[in-house]
N, C-alpha and C positions, 0 to 999 in steps of 0.2 A: 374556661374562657380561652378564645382564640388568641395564638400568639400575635400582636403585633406586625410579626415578622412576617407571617401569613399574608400571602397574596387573597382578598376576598373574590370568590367569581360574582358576586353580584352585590350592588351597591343599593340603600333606602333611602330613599332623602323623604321625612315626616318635618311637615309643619304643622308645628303643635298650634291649635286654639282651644277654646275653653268646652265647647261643647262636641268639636270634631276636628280630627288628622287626616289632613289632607298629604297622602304617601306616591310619591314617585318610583316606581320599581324597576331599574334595570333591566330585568329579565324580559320585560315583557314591553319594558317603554309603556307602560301606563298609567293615568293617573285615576287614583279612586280617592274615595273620604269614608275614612272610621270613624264611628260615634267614640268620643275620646269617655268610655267606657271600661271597667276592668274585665267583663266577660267578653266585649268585645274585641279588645286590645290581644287577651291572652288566645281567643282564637287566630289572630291575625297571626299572632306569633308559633302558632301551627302548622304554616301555610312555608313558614321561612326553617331555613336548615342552618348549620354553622358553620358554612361556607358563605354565610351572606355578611353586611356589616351595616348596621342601623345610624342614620345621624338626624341628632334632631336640634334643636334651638333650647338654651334656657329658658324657659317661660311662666316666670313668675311660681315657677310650681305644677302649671300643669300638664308638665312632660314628667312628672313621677310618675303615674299611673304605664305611661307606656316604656321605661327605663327599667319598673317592677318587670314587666311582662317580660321583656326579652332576656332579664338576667333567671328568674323561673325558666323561660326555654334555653335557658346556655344559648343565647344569639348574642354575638359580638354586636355593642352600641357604643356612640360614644356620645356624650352633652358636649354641645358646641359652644366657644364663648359668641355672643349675638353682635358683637363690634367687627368681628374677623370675618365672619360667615359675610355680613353688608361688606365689609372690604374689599373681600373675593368677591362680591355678585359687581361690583363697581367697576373691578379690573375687568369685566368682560362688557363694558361700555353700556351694560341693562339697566334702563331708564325706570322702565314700569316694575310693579311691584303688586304681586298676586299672590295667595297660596301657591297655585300650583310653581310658579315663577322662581317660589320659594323653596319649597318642595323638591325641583328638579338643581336646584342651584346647593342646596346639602347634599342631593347624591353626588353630584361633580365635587364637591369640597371635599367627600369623604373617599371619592374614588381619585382624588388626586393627591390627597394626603394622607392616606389612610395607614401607612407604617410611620407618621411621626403622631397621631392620634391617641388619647389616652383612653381605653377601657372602662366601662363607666364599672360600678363596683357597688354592692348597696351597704349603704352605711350606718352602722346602730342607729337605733331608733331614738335611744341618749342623744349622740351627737346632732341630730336634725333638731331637737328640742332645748339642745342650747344654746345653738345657731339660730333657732326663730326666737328666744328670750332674748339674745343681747343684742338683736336689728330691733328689734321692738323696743329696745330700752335707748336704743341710738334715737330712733325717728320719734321718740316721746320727748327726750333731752333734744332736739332742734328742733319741735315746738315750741318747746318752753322757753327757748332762747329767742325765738323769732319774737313771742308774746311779753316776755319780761323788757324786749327791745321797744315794743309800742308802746309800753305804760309809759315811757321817756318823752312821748313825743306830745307836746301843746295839745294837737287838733284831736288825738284819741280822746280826751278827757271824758267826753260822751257815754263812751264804751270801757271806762276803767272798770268798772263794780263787775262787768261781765267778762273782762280779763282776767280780774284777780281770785273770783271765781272760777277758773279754767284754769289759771296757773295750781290754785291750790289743791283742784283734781288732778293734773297731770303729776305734781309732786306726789300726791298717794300713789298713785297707779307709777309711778318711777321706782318707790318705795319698795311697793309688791314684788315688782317685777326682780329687781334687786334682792329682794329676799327669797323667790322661789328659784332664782340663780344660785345662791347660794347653798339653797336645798339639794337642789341638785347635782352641787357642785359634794356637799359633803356626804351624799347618797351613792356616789359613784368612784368604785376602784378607781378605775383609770384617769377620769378626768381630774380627780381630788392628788391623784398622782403631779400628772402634769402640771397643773397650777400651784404646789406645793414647792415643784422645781425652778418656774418662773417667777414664784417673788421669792425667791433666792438670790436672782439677781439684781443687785443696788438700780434702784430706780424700775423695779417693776412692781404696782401695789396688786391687790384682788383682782380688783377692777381693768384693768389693765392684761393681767394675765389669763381671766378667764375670757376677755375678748379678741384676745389675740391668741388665744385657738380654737375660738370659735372661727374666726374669718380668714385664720392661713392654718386647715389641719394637714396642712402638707408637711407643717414643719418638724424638726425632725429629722424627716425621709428627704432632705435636699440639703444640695452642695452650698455654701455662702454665696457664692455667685447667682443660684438660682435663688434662695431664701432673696437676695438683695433685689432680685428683679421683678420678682414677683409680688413684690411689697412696695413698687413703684419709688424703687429708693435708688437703682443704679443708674449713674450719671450714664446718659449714651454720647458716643462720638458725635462731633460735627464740625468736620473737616472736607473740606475740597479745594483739590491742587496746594499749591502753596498755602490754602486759608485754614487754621487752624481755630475754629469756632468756639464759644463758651457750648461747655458741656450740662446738660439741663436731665433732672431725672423727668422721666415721663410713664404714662401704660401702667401697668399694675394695677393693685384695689389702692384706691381710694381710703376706704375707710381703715384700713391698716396703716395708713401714714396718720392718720385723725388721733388714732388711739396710742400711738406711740411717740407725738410728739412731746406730752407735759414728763412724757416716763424719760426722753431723752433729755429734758432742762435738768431733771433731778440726776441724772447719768453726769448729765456735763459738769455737775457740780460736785459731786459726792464721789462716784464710782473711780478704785486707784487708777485704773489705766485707760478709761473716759474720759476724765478730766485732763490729764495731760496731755493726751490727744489733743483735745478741743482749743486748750492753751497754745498749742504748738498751730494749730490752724489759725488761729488769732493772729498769731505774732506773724506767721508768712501773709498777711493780710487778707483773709478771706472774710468775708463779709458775715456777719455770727450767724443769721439763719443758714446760710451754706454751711459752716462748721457745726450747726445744730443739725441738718438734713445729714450728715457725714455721720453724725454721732446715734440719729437712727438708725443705717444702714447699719453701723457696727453693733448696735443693740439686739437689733432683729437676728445678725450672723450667730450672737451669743446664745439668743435664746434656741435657734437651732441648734447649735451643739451640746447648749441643755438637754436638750428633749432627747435628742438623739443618744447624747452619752449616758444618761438617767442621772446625770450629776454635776453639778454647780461645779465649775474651776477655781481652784483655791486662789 
């Protein structure tokens, strides 16, 4: 895989859809469309050398087939986050909105940022399959919670029998899922490793730990500050001139703050040097859910240096 540091001579900008990639090429200033095919893909990736550098959109998945291809041809690619890529096309005042549009706006993304870019990398086949159990186990748990919320409500009465019938499939199907996690989880050196480390730490259970390397396997491999921001836990500045703003965590995943918020109540409560923290944020008057978002940040920093050290801090 090319360095980073490597200057590419020529830039790809693919927009992935379901049945065709629509690719913008540098070289030639053209735009064509690949059948988003694997024989197709991997020809295309014959035609490019590793002097070039591929960017494409996350898209639901079906920019795997063409992320395989180019790590088979040793062609530098990277997966783009899809919020950044529309950021950038904004900043250049583009209203409309087309494949190709889209297409020529990741080669620009990638030829202008292309040494702070991450290297796409392919990753166990374990790790994609624990990663699609525990979204699956998320978006089945807020069904459940939307539907157990209408059983509440007068005017469903109508539809209760067919609610409570759905609640007590999704409960099975939560169940399953939850147990071929765990299959998995005890089938597997490394992972059964890792989760072994993180409910080591007070206030992280199963659940908890095998979700949260499912949705940050960065961690580990990053500094606290990055662990913190990437988990949408670090507070950012907001200040101008004299005006010293409330600082607001913002950006990050989402679903990493979801799953470590019940793990940070039990931290604030139990954990020796959580709790005193959290206590000490009290007393200078911080409002407890700030003190509780503080005490995730610090949970998250620990569980990186679990992973990373291969050992729990006495």
């Amino acid at each position: 895989m090319a360095d980073p540091a490597t200057v590419p001579l020529a830039f790809i900008g693919c927009d992935v859809g379901k049945a065709e990639i629509v690719v913008f090429d540098s070289r030639d200033k053209r735009i064509r469309s690949i059948p988003n095919r694997a024989e197709n893909l991997a020809a295309f990736a014959q035609t490019l050398d590793v002097d070039c550098f591929v960017v494409c959109e996350a898209t639901g998945g079906h920019e795997q087939a063409l992320l395989a291809a180019m790590v088979a041809a040793g062609i530098p690619c990277h997966r783009a986050d899809a919020r950044k890529v529309k950021a950038f096309i904004r900043s250049y005042g583009t209203l409309g909105k087309t494949d190709a549009i889209d297409a020529t706006a990741l080669h620009r993304y990638g030829e202008e940022r292309h040494s702070s870019l991450i290297r796409w990398r392919t990753r166990d086949t374990w790790r994609d399959t624990h990663q699609t159990l525990i979204l699956a186990r998320q978006d089945l748990v807020a069904t459940r919670v939307a539907y157990a919320n209408r059983l509440g409500a007068p005017s469903d009465a109508a539809v209760r029998p067919f609610f409570e019938a759905l609640l007590a499939s999704l409960e099975g199907q939560i169940a399953a899922i939850e147990a071929a996690i765990r299959t998995l989880v005890d089938d597997n050196a490394p992972l059964k490793q890792a989760v072994t480390l993180l409910t080591g730490v007070v206030g992280i259970g199963f659940k908890t730990a095998s979700s949260l390397f499912a949705l940050m396997p960065e961690l580990g491999g990053l500094t606290g500050a990055q662990a913190g921001a990437l988990g949408g836990l670090a507070p950012h500045p907001n200040q101008s001139g004299a005006r010293e703003g409330y600082r607001r965590t913002k950006g990050g995943r989402p679903e990493v703050r979801k799953v470590l918020f019940m793990a940070a109540m039990s931290a604030a409560r139990h954990h020796k040097t959580l709790r005193p923290f959290y206590e000490r944020l009290i007393a200078k008057g911080k409002k407890k859910l700030v003190a509780l978002v503080a005490v995730m940040r610090k949970l998250l920093v620990i569980c990186n240096a679990v992973l990373r050290d291969g050992a729990v801090a006495a």
